[in-house]
C-alpha positions as a Markdown table, in Angstrom:
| # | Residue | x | y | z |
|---|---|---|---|---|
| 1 | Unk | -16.2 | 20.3 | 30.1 |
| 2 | Unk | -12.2 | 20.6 | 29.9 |
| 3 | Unk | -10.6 | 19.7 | 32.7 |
| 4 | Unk | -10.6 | 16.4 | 33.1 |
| 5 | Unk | -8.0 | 15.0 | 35.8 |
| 6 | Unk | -6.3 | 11.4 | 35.9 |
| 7 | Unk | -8.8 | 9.4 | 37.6 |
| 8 | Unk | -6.9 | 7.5 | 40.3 |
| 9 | Unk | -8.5 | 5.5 | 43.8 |
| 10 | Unk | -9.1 | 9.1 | 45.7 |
| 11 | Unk | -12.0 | 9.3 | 43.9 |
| 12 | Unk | -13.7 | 5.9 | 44.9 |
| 13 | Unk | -15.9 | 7.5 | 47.3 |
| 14 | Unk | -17.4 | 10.3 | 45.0 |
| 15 | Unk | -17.5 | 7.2 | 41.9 |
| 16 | Unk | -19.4 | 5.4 | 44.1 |
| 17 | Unk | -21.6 | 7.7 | 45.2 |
| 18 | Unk | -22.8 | 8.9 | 42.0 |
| 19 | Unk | -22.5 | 4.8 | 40.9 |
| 20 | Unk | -25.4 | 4.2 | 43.6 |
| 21 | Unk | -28.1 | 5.9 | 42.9 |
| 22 | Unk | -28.6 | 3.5 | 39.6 |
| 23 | Unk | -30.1 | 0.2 | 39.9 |
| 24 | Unk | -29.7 | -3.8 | 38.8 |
| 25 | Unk | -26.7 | -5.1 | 37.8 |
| 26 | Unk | -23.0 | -3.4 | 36.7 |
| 27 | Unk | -20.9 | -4.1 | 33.9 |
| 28 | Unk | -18.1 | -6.2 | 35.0 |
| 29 | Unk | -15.7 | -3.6 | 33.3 |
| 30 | Unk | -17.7 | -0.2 | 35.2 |
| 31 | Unk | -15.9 | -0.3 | 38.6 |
| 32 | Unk | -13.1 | 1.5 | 40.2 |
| 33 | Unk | -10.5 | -1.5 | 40.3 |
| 34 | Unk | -11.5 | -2.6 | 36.8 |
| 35 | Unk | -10.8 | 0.5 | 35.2 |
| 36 | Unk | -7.7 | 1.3 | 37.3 |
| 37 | Unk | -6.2 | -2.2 | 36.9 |
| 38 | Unk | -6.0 | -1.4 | 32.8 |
| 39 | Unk | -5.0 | 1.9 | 33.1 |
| 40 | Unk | -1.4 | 1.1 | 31.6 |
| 41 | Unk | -3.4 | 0.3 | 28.3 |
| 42 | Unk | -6.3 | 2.7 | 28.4 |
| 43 | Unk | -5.7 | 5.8 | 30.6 |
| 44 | Unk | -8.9 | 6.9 | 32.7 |
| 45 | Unk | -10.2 | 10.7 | 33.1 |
| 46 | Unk | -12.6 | 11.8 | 35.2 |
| 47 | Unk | -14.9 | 15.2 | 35.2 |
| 48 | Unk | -17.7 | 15.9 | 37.8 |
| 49 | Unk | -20.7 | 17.7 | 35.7 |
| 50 | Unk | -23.5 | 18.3 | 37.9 |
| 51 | Unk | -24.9 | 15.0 | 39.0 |
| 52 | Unk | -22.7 | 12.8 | 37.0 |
| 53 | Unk | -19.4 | 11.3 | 37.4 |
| 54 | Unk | -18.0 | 10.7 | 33.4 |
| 55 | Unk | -14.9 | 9.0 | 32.8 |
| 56 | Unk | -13.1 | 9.1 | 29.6 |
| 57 | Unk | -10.6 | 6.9 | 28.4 |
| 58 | Unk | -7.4 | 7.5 | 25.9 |
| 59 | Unk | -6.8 | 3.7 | 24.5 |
| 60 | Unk | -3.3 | 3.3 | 24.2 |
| 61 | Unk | -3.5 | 0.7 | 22.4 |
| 62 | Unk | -5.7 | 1.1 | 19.9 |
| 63 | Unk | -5.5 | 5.0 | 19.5 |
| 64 | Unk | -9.1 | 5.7 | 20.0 |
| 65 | Unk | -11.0 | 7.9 | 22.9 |
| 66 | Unk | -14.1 | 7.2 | 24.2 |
| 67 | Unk | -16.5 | 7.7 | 27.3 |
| 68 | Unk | -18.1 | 4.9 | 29.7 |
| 69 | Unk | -22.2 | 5.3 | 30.6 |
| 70 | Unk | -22.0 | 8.1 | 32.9 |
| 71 | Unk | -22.5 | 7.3 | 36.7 |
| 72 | Unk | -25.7 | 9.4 | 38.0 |
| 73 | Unk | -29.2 | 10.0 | 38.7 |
| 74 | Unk | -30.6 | 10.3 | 34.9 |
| 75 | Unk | -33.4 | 13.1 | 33.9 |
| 76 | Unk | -33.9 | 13.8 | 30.4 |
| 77 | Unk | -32.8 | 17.5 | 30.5 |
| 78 | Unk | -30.1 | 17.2 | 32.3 |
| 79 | Unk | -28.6 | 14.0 | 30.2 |
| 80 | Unk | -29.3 | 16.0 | 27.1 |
| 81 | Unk | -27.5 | 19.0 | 28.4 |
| 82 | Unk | -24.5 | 16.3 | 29.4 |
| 83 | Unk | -24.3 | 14.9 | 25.4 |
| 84 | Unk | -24.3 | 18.3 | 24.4 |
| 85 | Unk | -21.4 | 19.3 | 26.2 |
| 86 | Unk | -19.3 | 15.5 | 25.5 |
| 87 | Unk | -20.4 | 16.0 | 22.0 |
| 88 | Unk | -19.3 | 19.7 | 21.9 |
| 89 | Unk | -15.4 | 18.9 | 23.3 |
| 90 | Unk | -15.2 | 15.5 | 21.2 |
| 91 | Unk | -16.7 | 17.0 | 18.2 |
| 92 | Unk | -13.2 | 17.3 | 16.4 |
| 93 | Unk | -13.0 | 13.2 | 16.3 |
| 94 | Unk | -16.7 | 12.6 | 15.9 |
| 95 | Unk | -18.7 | 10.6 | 16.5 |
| 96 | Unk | -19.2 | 10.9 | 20.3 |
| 97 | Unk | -18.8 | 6.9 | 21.7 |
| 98 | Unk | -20.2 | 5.7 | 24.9 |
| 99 | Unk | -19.6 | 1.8 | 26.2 |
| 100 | Unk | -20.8 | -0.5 | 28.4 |
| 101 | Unk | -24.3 | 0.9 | 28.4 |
| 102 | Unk | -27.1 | -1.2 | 29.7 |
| 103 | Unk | -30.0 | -2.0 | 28.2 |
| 104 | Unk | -32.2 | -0.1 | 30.9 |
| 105 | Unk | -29.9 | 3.1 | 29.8 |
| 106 | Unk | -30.5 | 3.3 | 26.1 |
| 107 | Unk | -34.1 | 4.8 | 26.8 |
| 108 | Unk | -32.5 | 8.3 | 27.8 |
| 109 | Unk | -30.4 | 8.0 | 24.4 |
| 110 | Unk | -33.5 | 7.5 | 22.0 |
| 111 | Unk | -35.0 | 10.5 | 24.3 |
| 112 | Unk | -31.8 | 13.2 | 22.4 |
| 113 | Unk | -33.1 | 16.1 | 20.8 |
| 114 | Unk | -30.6 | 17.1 | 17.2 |
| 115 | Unk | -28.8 | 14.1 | 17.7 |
| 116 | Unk | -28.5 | 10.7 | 16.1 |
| 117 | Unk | -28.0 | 7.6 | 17.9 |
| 118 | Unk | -26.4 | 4.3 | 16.5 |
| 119 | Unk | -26.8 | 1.5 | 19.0 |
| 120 | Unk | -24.8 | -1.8 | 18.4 |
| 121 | Unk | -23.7 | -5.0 | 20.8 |
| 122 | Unk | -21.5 | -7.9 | 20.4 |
| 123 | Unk | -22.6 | -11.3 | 22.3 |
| 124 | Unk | -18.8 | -11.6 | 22.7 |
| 125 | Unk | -18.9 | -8.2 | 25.2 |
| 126 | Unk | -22.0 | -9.6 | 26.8 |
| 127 | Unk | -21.6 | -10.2 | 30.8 |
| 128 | Unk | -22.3 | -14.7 | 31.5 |
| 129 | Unk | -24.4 | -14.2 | 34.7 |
| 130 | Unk | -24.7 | -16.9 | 37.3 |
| 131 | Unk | -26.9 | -17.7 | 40.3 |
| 132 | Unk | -24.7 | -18.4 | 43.2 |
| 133 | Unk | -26.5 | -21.6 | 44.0 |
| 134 | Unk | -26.4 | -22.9 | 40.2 |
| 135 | Unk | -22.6 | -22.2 | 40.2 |
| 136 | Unk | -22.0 | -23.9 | 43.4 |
| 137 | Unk | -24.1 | -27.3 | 42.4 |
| 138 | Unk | -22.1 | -27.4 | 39.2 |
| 139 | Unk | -19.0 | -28.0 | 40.9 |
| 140 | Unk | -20.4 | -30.9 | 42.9 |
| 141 | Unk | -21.3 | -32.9 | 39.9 |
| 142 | Unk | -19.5 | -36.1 | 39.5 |
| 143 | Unk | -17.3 | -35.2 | 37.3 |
| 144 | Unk | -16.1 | -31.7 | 39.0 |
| 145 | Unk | -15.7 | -33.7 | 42.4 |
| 146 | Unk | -13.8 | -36.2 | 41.0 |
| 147 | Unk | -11.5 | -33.7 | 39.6 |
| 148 | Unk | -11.3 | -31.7 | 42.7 |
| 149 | Unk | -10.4 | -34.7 | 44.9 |
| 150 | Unk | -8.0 | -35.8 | 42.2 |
| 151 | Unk | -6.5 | -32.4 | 42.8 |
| 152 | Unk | -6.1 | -32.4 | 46.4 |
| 153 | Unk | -5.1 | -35.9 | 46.8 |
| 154 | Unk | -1.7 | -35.7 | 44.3 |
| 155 | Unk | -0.9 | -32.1 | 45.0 |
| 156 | Unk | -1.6 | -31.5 | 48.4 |
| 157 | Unk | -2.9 | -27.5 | 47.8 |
| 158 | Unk | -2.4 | -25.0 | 50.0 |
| 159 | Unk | -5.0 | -21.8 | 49.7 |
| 160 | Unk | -4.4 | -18.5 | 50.7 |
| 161 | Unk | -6.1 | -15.0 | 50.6 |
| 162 | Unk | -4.5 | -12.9 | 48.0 |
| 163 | Unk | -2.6 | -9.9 | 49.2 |
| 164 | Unk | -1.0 | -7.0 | 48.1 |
| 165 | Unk | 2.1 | -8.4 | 48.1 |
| 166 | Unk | 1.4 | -11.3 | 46.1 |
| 167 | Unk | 2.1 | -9.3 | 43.0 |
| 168 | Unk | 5.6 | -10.7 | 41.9 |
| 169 | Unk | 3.4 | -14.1 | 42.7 |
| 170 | Unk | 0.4 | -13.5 | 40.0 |
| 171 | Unk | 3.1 | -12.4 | 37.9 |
| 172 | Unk | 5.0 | -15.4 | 37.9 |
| 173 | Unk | 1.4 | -17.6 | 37.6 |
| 174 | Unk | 0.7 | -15.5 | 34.1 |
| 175 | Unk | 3.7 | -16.6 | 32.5 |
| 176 | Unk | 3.2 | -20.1 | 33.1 |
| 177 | Unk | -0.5 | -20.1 | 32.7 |
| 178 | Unk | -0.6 | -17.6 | 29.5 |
| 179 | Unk | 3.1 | -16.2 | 28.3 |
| 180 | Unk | 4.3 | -18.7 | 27.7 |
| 181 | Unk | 1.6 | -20.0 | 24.7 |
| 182 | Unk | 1.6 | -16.9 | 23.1 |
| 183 | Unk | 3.6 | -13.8 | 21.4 |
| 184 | Unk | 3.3 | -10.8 | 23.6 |
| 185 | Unk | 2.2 | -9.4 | 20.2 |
| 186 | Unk | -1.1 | -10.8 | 21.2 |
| 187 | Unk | -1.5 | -9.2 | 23.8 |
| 188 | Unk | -4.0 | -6.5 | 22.1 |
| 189 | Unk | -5.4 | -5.2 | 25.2 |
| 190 | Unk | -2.8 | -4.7 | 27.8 |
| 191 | Unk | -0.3 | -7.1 | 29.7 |
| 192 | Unk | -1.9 | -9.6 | 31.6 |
| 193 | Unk | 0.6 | -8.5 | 34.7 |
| 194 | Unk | 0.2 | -5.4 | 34.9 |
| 195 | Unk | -3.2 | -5.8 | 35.4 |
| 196 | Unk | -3.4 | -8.1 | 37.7 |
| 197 | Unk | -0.3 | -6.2 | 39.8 |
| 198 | Unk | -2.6 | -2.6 | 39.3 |
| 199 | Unk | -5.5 | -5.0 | 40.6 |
| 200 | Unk | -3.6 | -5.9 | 44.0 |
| 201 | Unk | -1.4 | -2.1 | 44.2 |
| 202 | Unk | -4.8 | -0.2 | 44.7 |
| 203 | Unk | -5.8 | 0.1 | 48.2 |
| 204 | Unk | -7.1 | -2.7 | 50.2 |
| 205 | Unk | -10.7 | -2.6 | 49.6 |
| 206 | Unk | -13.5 | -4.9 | 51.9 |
| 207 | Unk | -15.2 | -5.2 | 48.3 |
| 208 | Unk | -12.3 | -7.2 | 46.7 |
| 209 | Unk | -12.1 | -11.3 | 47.2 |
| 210 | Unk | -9.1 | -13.6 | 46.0 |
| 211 | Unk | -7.4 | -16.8 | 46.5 |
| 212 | Unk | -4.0 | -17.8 | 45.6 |
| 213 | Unk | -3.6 | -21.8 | 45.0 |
| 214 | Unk | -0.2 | -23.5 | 45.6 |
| 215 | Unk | 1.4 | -27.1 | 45.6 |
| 216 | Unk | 4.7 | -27.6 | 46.9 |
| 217 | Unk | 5.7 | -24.1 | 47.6 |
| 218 | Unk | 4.8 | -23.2 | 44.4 |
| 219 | Unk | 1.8 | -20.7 | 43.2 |
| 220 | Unk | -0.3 | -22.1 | 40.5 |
| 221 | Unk | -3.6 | -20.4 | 40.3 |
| 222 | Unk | -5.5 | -17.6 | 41.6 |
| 223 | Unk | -8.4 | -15.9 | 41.0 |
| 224 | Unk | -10.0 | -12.4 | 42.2 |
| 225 | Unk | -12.7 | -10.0 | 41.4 |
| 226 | Unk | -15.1 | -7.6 | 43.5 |
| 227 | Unk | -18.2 | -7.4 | 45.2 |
| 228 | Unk | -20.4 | -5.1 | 44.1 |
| 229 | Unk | -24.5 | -5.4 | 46.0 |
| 230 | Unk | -25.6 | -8.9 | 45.9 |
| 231 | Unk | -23.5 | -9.6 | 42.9 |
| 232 | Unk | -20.1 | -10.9 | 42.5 |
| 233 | Unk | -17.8 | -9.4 | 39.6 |
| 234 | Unk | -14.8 | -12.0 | 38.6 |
| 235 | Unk | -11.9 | -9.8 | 36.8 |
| 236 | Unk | -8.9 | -12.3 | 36.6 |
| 237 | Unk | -8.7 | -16.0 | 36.9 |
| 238 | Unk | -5.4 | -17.8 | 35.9 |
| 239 | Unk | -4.4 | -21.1 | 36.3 |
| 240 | Unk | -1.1 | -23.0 | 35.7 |
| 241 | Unk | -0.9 | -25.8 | 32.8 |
| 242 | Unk | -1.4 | -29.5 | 34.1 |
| 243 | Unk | -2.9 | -29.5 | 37.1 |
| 244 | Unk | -6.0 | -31.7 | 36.9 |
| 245 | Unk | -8.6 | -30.3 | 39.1 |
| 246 | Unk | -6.9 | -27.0 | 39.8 |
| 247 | Unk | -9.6 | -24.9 | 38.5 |
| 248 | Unk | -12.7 | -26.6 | 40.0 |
| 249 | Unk | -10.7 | -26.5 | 43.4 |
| 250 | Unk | -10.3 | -22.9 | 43.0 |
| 251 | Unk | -13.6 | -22.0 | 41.8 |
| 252 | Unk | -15.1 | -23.8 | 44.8 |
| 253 | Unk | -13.0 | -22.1 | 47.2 |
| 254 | Unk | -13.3 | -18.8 | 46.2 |
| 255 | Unk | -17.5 | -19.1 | 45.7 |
| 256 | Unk | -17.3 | -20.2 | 49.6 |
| 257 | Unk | -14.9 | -17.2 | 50.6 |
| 258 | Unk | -18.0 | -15.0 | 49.3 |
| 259 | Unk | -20.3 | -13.4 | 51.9 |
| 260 | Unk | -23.7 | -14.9 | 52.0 |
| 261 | Unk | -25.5 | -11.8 | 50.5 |
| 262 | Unk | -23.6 | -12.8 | 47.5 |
| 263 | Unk | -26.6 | -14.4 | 45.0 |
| 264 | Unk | -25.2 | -13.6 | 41.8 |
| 265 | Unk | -22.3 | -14.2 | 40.0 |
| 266 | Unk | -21.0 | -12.0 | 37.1 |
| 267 | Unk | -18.3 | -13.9 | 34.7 |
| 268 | Unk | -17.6 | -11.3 | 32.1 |
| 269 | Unk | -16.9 | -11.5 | 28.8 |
| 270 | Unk | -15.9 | -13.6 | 26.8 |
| 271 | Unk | -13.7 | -11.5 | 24.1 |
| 272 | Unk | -14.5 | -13.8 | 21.1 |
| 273 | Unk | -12.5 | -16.2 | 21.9 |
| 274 | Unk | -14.5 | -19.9 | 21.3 |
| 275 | Unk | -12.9 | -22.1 | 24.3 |
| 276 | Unk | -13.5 | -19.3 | 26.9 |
| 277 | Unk | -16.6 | -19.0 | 25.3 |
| 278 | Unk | -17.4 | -22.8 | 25.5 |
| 279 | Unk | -16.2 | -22.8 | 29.3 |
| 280 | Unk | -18.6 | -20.2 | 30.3 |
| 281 | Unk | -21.7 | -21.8 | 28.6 |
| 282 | Unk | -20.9 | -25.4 | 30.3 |
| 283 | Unk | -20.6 | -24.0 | 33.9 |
| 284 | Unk | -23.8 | -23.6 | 34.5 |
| 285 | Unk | -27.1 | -22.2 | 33.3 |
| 286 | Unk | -26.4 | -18.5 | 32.4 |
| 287 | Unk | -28.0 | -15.2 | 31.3 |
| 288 | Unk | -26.4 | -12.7 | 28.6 |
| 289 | Unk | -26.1 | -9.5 | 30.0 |
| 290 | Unk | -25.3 | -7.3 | 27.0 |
| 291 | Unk | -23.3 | -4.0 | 26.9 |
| 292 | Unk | -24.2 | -1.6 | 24.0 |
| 293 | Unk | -21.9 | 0.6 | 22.4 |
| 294 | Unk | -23.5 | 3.7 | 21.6 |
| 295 | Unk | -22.7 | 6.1 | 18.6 |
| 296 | Unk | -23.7 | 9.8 | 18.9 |
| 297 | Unk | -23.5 | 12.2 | 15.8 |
| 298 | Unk | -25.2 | 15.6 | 15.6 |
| 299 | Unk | -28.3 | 16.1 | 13.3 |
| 300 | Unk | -27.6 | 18.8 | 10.7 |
């Protein structure tokens, strides 16, 4: 399986392809625009092998390689042949790993023949999924509204749709919102702008919602993700210190920018961090939707 290429947006059409013939709900991290909006950190590869798109990934960062769930129609023999040909080009750094597998994939895994599987998750990796409906009444509760008229009254917003050539804009909301409270030694998984800017330079997609927020000629918040089915998949959310209100108003927005097929919301992760953590359980009533990181070694 050598030849792997860069995997860039030309091949949206044949990840997607592949991507929909399996069913439920996506990692927030398993799209095309998440996975090319961190490629400065972790460089994607891509390799067509019979009825399934794999993507590998060199992290930069933390010098490791390792695969994503591979993107197909799944049949025992022919996913067994696919581990035995991953296994067979990694074998020089074993073990084989494999993230952001779902919980209906880790049947074909205890189904290997000769290999061993180790099968772990974090609760700080798990996906925080919404109904629509539950996320919209939380932000009409007295204490959201108040906040949001708060907002509107003393800063008089002004919303847009975000653009392409907002990216010197987002850039300029990260520092305020996130630079400048931290070291850029911190920063363990990637700049926070050049994400968002990789995010908005991909091509102009009809999946992709986001709104930028500003008061007084200056931008203080946006937010943006994708939509992927009935499901939508926030990837960045940032929001300028000491504006009361700002994130309710922009959380309210954005949820009625959504088309109406739209039921579900999928909030990602929360990295370990406590106060994102908190944030996400107080929304709204939620459901965990784990991702399982998946060891493969050979037997004997």
């Amino acid at each position: 399986m050598e030849g792997y290429d860069i995997l860039t947006e030309a091949e949206k059409t044949e990840y997607e392809e592949k991507a929909g013939k399996m069913k439920g709900l996506f990692p927030s991290t398993l799209s095309m625009e998440s996975i090319l909006s961190w490629k400065n950190a972790c460089l994607p590869e891509y390799r067509v092998e019979g009825d399934y798109f794999c993507i590998r990934i060199l992290d930069r960062i933390r010098g490791k390689r390792y695969y994503y769930m591979p993107l197909g129609e799944y049949h025992q023999e022919s996913f067994q042949n696919l581990i035995e040909k991953l296994w067979e080009e990694n074998k020089e750094s074993s073990p084989l790993i494999i993230v952001d597998v779902r919980d209906e994939e880790l049947g074909w895994y205890r189904g290997l023949h000769g290999f061993s599987c180790t099968i772990s998750d974090q609760d700080s990796y798990s996906d925080y999924i919404y109904r629509r409906a539950d996320l919209e009444e939380s932000f009409e509760k007295q204490r959201a509204r108040y906040n949001k008229r708060y907002f509107i009254r003393k800063y008089a917003p002004e919303k847009r749709k975000l653009l392409r050539s907002d990216e010197n804009s987002c850039r300029n909301v990260v520092e305020c919102a996130y630079c400048a409270y931290h070291s850029c030694k911190e920063c363990t998984n990637g700049c926070l702008k050049d994400t968002i800017s990789d995010f908005l330079k991909t091509s102009d997609s009809g999946a992709k919602y986001g709104l930028m927020i500003s008061s007084e000629g200056i931008d203080i918040g946006y937010a943006a993700g994708i939509v992927q089915g009935d499901c939508f998949v926030f990837l960045f959310k940032k929001n300028c210190h000491g504006y009361r209100g700002l994130d309710e108003y922009l959380q309210t927005e954005l949820l009625n920018e959504l088309p109406e097929e739209v039921q579900w919301i999928n909030y990602t992760e929360d990295m370990g961090i406590d106060g994102i953590r908190a944030y996400k359980k107080k929304l709204a009533p939620y459901h965990l939707k784990p991702r399982y990181k998946v060891l493969v070694e050979r037997i004997g």
